[in-house]
N, C-alpha and C positions, 0 to 999 in steps of 0.2 A: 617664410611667408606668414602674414599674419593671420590667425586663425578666425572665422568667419563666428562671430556671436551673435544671438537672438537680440534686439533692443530690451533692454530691463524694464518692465510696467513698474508703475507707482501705486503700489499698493497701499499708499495712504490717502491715495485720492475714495473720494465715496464712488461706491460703484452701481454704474447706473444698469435698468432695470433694462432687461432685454427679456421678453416675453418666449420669444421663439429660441431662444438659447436655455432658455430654462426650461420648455420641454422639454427637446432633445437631449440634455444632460438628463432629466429624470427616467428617460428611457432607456437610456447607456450607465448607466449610472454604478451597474452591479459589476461592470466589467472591467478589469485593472486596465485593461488596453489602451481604453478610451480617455486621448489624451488631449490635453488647452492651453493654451495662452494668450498671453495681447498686448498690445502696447499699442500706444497712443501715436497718431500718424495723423495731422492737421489738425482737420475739424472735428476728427473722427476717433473712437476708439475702435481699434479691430479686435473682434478676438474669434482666434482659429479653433476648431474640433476636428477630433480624426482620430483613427482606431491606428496605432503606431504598428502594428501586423501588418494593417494592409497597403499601406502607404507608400512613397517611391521619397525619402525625407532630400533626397540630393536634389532630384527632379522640381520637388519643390522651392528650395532653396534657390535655385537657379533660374528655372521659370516663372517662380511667383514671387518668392521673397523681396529678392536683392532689384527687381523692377520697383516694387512699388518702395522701399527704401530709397530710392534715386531722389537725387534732390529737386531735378524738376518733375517730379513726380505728383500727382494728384490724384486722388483717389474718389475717384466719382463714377459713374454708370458705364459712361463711356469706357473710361479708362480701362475699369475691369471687365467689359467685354472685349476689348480688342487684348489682353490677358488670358482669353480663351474661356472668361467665366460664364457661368449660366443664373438666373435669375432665380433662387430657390424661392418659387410663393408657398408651397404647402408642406407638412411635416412629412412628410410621407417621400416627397423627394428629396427631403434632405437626410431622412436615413437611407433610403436606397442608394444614394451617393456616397456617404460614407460608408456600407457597407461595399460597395464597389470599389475602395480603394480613391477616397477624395478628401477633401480640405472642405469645410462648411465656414466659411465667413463671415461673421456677423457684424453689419454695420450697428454699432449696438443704440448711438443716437439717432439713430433712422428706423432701429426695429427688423433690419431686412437681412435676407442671408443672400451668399453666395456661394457657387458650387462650384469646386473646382478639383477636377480628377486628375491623380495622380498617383495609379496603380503601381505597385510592388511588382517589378518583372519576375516571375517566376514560371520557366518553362523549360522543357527539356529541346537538345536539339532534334532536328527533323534527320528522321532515318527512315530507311525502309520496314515493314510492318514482317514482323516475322512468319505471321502467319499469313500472307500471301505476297510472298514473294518470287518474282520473275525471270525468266534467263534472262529476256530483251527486253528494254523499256524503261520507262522512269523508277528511279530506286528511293522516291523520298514517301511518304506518308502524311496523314494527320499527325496531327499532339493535341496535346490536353486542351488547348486553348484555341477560344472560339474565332477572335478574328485573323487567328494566323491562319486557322483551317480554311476560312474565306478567301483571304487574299490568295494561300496557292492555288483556288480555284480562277479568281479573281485573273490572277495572270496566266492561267492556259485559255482564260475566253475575255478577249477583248473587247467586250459588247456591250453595247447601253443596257440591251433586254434582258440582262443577267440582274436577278431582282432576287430582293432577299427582303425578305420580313420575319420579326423578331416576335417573339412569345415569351412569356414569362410563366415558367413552371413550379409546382410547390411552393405551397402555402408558405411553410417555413425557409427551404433552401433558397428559392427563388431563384428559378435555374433558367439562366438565360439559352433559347433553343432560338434557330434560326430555320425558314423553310426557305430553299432556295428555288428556284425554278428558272424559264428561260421564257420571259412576256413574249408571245405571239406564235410560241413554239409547243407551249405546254395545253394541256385543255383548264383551261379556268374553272371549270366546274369540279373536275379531281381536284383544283390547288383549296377550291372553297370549299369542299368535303373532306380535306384535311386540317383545314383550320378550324373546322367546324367540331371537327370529332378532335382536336387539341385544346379548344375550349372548356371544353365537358370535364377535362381530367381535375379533379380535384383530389389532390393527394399532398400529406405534408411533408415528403418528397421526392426528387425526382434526380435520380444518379447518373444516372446512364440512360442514351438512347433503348436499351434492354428494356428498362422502364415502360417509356412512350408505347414500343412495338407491342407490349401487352394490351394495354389500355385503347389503341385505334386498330389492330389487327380487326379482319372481318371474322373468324374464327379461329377462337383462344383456345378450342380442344381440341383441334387439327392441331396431329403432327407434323404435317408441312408447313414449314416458315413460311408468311406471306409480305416478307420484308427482305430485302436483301442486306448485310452488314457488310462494310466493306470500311477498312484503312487507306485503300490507295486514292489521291485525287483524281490520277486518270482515269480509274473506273467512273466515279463520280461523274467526273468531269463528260467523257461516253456516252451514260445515260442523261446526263441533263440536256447535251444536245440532240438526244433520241426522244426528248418531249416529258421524259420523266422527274420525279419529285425529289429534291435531295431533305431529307433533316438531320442536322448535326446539332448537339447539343453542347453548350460549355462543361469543361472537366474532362469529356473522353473525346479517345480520340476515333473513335466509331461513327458514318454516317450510314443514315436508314436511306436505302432507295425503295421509290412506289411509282408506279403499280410495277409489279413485276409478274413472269410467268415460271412454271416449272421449267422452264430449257434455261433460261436466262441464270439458274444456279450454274450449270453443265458450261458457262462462257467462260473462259481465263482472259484477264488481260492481254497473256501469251498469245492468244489464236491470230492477233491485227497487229501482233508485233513482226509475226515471221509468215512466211507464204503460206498461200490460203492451201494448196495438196496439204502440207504436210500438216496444217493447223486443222484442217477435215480430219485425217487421220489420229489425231490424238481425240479430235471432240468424239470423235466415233468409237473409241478406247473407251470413255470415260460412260458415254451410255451402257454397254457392256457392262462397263466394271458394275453399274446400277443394278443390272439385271442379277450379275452375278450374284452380288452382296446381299441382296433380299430371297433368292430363290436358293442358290447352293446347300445350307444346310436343309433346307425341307427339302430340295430334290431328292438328297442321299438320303434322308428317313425313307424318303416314301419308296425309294429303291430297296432297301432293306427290309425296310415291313412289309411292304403287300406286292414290288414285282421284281422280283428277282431276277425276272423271265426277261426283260430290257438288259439284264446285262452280260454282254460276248461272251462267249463259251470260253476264251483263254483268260479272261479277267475271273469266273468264279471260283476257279482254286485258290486263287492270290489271295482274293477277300473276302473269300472262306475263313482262309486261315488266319487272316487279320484280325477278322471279328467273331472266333472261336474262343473259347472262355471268357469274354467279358460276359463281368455276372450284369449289366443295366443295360436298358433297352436305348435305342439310338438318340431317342430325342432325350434321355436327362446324360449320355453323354455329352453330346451338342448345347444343352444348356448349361454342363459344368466348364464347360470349356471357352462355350461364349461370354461366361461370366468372370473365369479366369482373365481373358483377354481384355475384358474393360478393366477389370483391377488392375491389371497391369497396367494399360493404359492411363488411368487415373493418380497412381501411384507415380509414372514417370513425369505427371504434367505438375504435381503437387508438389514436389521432389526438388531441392536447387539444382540446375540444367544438367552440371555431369553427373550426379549420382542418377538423374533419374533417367537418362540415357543408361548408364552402366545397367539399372532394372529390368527395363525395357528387353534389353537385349539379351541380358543372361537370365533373367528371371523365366521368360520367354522359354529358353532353349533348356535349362537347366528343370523347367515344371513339365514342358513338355518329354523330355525325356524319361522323368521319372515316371509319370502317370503311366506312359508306354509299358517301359520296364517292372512296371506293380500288379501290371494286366488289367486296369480299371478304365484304360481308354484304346480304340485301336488307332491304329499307324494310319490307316484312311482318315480316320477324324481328324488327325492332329493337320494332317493338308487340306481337308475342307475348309478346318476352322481357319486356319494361317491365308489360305485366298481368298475367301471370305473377309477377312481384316485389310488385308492390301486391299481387294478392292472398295472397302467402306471408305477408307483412306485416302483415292484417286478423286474425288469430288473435291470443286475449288473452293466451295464453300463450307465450314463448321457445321453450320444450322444445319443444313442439309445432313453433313454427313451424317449427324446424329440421329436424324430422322429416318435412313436408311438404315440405321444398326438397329433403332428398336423397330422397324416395320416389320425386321426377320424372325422374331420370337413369334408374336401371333402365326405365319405364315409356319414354322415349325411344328406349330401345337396342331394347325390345321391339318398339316401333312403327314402327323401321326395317327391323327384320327382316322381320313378316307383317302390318306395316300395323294394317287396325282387329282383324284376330286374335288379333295381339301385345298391342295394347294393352287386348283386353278380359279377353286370358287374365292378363295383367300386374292389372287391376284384381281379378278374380275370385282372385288371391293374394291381394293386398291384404288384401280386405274377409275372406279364409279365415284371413287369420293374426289380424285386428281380433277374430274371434269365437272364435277358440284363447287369446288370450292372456286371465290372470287377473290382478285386483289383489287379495289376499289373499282368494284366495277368492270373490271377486267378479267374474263375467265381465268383460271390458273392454268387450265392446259392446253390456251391458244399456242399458236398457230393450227395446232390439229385437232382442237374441238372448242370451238367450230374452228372448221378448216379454212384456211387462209390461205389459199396457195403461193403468194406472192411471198408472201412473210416467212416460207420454208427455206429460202435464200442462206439463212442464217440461223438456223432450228442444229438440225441433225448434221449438216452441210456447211462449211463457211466457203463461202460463193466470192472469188475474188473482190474487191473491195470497189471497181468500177465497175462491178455488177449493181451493186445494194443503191440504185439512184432515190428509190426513197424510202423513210423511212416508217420500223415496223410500225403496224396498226395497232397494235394490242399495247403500244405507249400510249394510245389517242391523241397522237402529235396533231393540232390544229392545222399545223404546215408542213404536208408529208412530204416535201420536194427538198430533197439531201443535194442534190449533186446533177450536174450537166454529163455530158458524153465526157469522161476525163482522158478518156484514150482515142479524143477526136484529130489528134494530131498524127493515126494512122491514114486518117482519109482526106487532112487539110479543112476539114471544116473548120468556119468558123466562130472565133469565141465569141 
């Protein structure tokens, strides 16, 4: 097969004066990348510009070259729009084009460019997200890449009112960000106080959705997340038909859901994959484990410093003798050992996957045995600390859970001070800042302040799924009406 060659330009011819190619060259100029050619085609001389990085040279070849080389071929307005080209009038769009992965064309006796994109595929396949993955239900995820992230939103919702509009972030990166929402469903006034507060950001630049959530969160010193992070499209997919905000940004594969409340951390995919009993039952576990995680180590301090008197008469020999020569008092146990448990943790996640498993696990058993055996910690603490980490762990969300490991330190310190005083005046902040803080506009800790009773269907409770006919308030869905009688077909009514 004969090998496909570029046409040879005549470099003896005088070369004529393109204005707008000679910017563009002086701005790329430094860059070995930034590659050109031309050759003579009619009336016309062409000559092409493009960063050979970002480019698709085959795509080119194929789609643009070897057409307009065709012998009935002409190369005029027409021609190259129906070629898929775009009419480059300003410099501005012909480097955003080429840096996006395009061909700039310059008709060079006309003076005029054309745009023509033809990005370098580079993407990984679609997998499941490791960190939140499902018994039951869809097992694929985001990637890096921003309209594939759309499209598999794209095809779980078949609908006109699926609207996406696009942002441009950092100055320097120029990070293509998308909001997506659902026209007629969403409140228009959240979507324009998110575009609003997107505006504003000026920074040179922008990596990750992590980013954004800094810059439009309502409170940056709350340790409660006021964004939800989520890899899977069906979660996404969930709350955009519950009224809420999706933004995904190009490079990660992370999208930000708004507004959101504290329960809506506590939801798994899981719960509306399998029956609603046993999906109540686990969401009911995971509040628990909340409680647990924040109060366990100050419950035990303030049980051993100030009332001893709360615990059963056959329990104080046992943890007598437990906590019988250690020379430190309870709370800088509990804080060596809570700070153990995140080096571990941090060490496993930093770690290539089986070594930092192998850590995790003997580091674990192997630190806590020794501390026991040196007498510098007791046998109760090492099971405080160990339920305490499980239950930090049982939350579907990262942010969160993070939020719940450092809430327990202050509540500790309180609980050594005044005991159970400390730590209920330490909760009764807590739950005072949970009901101050807002997600655009949205309490953080609706359904139950203010109280919503309709909306508690799916809080603490997941309430069969032909229960939930409309949807929750605290999205400010414009259009709260989800669903008809769907179990109408026990009494024959009609659809």
């Amino acid at each position: 097969m004969k090998k496909f060659r570029l046409p040879a330009s005549n470099s003896e011819k005088k070369e004529i004066h393109c204005s707008g190619y000679e910017k563009l060259k002086a701005v790329f100029q430094h860059t070995a990348d930034f590659k050109e050619f031309e050759f003579k085609r009619g009336n016309y001389t062409l000559r092409f510009c493009f960063l050979e990085t970002m480019v698709s040279q085959e795509k080119f070849k194929e789609l643009l070259l070897i057409p307009l080389l065709a012998e009935d071929s002409q190369v005029t307005p027409d021609e190259l729009k129906l070629l898929n080209g775009i009419r480059a009038d300003t410099q501005k769009n012909m480097i955003s084009g080429i840096l996006s992965g395009g061909y700039v064309l310059f008709l060079c006796e006309r003076d005029e460019g054309w745009l023509f994109t033809f990005p370098k595929d580079i993407q990984r396949a679609i997998q499941e997200p490791i960190n939140e993955s499902v018994v039951r239900g869809a097992h694929d995820g985001f990637v890096e890449k921003l309209e594939t992230n759309i499209s598999q939103l794209r095809l779980r919702i078949k609908n006109p009112e699926f609207t996406v509009n696009y942002h441009e972030l950092g100055d320097k990166t120029k990070t293509k960000v998308a909001v997506i929402f659902m026209k007629g469903i969403a409140d228009q006034n959240i979507v324009d106080e998110v575009e609003r507060r997107l505006s504003y950001i000026s920074t040179d630049m922008v990596l990750s959705p992590g980013y954004i959530e800094e810059f439009i969160e309502d409170d940056p010193f709350s340790l409660f997340p006021q964004l939800i992070n989520t890899e899977r499209p069906d979660r996404a997919m969930a709350n955009l038909m519950e009224g809420r905000i999706i933004i995904i940004g190009d490079g990660s594969p992370t999208a930000l859901i708004l507004p959101i409340t504290f329960f809506a951390f506590y939801q798994s995919s899981d719960d509306y994959n399998s029956r609603w009993i046993p999906s109540t039952f686990i969401r009911l576990l995971r509040y628990v484990s909340f409680l647990i995680a924040i109060t366990l180590p100050a419950f035990y301090i303030a049980i051993i410093a100030f009332h001893l008197e709360v615990i059963p008469h056959e329990l104080i020999l046992p943890l007598k003798g437990s906590i019988e020569g250690i020379p430190y008092p309870p709370l800088l146990e509990a804080f060596f050992m809570e700070i153990t448990i995140e080096l571990i943790r941090e060490a496993g996640i930093r770690l290539p996957r089986p070594i930092g498993q192998t850590i995790g696990i003997v580091g674990g058993l192997v630190i806590g045995d020794a501390v026991v055996s040196a007498g510098l910690i007791s046998n109760i603490m090492i099971v405080i600390v160990a339920v305490t980490a499980i239950s930090a762990f049982v939350v579907p969300s990262n942010e969160m859970s993070t939020a719940v490991r450092l809430i327990r330190f202050p509540l500790m310190v309180a609980a050594a001070i005044l005991g159970f005083v400390g730590l209920t005046f330490g909760l009764i902040f807590v739950f005072i800042k949970l009901c101050k803080l807002e997600s655009f506009g949205v309490p953080y800790f609706s359904p139950l302040a203010p109280l919503q009773v309709k909306d508690l269907k799916d809080t603490f409770l997941r309430m069969p799924l032909w229960k939930m006919d409309e949807r929750p308030r605290n999205s400010h869905a414009v259009n709260t009406k989800r669903q008809r009688d769907s179990r109408g077909w026990k009494t024959n009514e009609p659809r």
